[in-house]
N, C-alpha and C positions, 0 to 999 in steps of 0.2 A: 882350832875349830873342828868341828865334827862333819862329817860330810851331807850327812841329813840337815845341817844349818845353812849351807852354801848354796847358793842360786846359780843356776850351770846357761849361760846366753848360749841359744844354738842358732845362729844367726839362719835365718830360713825367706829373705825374700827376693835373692836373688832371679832371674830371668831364666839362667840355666840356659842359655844361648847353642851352648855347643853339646847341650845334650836333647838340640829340639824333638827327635824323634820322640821323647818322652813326654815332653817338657811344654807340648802342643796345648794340651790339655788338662797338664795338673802341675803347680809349681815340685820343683826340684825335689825338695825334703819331700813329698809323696809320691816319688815312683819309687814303683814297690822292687823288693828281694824276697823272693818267696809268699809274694802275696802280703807284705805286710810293708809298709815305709818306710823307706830307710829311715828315716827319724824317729821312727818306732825302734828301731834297732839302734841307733848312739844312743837312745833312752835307757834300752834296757841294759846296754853297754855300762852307760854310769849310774844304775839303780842294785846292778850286780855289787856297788861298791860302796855301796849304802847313799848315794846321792837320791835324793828325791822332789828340788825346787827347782822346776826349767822354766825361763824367759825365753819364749819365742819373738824375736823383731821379724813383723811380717809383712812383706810389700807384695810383690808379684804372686795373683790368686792368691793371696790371705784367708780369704771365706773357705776354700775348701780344707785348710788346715784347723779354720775353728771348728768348721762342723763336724771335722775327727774325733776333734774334743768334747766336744760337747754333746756326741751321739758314742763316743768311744766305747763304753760296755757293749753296746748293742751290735757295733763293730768285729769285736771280738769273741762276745758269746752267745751260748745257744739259747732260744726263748721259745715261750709260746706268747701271744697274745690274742686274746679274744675280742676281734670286735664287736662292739655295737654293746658291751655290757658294762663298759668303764672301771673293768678289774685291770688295776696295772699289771705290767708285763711279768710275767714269769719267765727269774732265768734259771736255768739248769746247771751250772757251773759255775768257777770263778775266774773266769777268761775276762779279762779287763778290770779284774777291783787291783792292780796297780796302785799302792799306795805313794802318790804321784799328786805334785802341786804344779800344776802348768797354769803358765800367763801367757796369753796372746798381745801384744802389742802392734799395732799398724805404725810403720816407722816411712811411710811411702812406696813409692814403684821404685823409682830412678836413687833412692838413697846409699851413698855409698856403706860400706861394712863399717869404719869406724863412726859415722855418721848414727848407722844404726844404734851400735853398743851406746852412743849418745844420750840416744832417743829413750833408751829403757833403764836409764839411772835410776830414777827413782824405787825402782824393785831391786837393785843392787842394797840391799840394806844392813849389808854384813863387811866384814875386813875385807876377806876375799871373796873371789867370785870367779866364776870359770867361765869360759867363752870357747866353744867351737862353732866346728861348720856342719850347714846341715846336709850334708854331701859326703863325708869322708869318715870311715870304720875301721876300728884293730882290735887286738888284743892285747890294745894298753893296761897297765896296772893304774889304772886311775887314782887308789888310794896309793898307792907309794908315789907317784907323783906328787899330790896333794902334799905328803908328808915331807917330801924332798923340799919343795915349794915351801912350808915354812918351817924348815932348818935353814934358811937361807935368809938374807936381810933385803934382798933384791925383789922391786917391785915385782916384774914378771916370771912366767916359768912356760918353756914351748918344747912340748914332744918333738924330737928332733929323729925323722926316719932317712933312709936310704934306698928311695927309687927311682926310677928315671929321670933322667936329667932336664925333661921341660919346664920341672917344678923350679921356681926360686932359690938358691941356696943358701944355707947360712954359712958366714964364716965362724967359726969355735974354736977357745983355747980353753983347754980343760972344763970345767962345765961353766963358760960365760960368752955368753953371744956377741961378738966382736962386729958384725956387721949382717948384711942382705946384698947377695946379688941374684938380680932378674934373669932368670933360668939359662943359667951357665948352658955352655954346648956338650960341658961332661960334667959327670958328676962325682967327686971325690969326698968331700963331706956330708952333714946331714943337711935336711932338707926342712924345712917347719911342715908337722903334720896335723896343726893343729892341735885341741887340745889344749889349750893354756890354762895357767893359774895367775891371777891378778892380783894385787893389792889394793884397796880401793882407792890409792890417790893416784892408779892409772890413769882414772878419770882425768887430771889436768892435764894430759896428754892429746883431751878429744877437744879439742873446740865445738862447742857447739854449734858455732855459726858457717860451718860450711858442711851443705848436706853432702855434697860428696867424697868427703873425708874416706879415704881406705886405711882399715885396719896393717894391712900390710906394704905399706909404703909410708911416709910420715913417721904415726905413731910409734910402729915397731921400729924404723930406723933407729929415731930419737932414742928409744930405749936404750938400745941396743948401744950407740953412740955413748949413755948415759954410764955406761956399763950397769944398769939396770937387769938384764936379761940373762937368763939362765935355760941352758939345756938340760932337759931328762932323755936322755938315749932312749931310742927300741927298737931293738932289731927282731923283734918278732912280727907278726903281720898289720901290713898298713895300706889299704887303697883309696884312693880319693875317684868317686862315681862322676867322672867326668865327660867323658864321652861312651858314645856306644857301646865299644868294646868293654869295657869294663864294667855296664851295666850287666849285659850280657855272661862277662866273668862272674861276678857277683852273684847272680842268678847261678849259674851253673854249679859254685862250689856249696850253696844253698842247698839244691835239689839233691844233688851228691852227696848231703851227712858231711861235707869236710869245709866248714865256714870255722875258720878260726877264731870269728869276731865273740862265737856264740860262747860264752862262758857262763850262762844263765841257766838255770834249769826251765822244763817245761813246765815241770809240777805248781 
């Protein structure tokens, strides 16, 4: 499959608890890096590599994510408008024509992450489908993942990084996912960064009858257990917008000219 075919879940209704300073007023997926959303930024992360169908499941402030969408050009570029003569808007550039299929989906407040991916099946309508978080950015090779993911007969595929050891760890033997432990006290192997490639009979994986269902506990177990799961290394850069401090990071390598996430042109 071709990457412009694949529907990319960037799971976005989290509460964002432990990043309240931000998180007061806007859910998680929009507090900005350089003035722009992080989820504007994993976008353009997977549009660098020809992806262009995103599923958003949205719980926590949802409205102000649709109305990104749905005012997006105007967001992004420069206009005039006149009022009182009912000439539509003039714009002056092509800042937001993004050739981009986004779906908003309301999947609840309190729903857990595998719960969610649940919830937005029916827009999954191809083999594979990709699911990330709308929290965490690199300078992943999306397409050679993608490609790695189907040289392989194994339902899933998970970006497997190396950074501190709070994150969950994965156990791996050559590239297949052996198991999950809840964030070791060190860290000696990779870590799930996110990122996946599914096959669509992930799905019997999700029950849909418990909304709290966690994509990483359960399902990935089971996978993983199934010898279903497959690691793509990368050891190039990888942070998850967690807490303060790493907003703040993010922001900083941003302003700086040195965001390695950015492999996009401006043009």
């Amino acid at each position: 499959m071709r990457p412009d075919e694949i529907p990319i879940v960037i799971l976005c209704g989290g509460l964002g608890t432990r990043l309240r300073e931000a998180t007061e007023s806007l859910p998680k997926p929009m507090v900005d890096i350089g003035g722009r959303p992080i989820l504007w930024h994993i976008m353009k992360a997977y549009s660098e590599h020809g992806f262009r169908r995103f599923v958003l499941p949205l719980g926590y402030k949802g409205w102000d994510i649709k109305e990104y969408f749905l005012r997006y050009r105007e967001n992004l570029a420069d206009f005039t408008v006149r009022l009182g003569d009912g000439i539509p808007v003039e714009f002056h550039n092509r800042q937001g024509c993004d050739d981009w299929e986004v779906t908003c989906v309301e999947t609840g407040l309190l729903t857990g992450t595998g719960a969610r991916i649940a919830r937005v099946a029916e827009h999954l309508d191809t083999e594979v489908f990709g699911v990330t978080y709308g929290d965490g950015i690199g300078d992943v090779d999306l397409g050679r993942e993608l490609d790695f993911h189907q040289s392989h007969d194994a339902v899933g595929t998970v970006v497997g990084v190396q950074p501190t050891s709070r994150y969950g760890e994965m156990s791996v033997s050559d590239d297949r996912v052996l198991g999950f432990n809840e964030k070791p006290d060190t860290t000696e192997g990779f870590v799930s960064g996110g990122f996946f490639f599914f096959r669509h009979r992930f799905l019997d994986y999700l029950p849909t009858d418990d909304p709290e269902l966690l994509l990483e506990r359960e399902p990935l177990s089971k996978l993983a257990s199934d010898g279903e799961l497959r690691v793509f290394p990368h050891r190039g850069f990888w942070m998850g917008m967690d807490t303060y401090r790493e907003y703040t990071a993010l922001n900083s390598m941003w302003e700086m000219g040195e965001a390695p996430w950015k492999t996009w042109s401006d043009a």
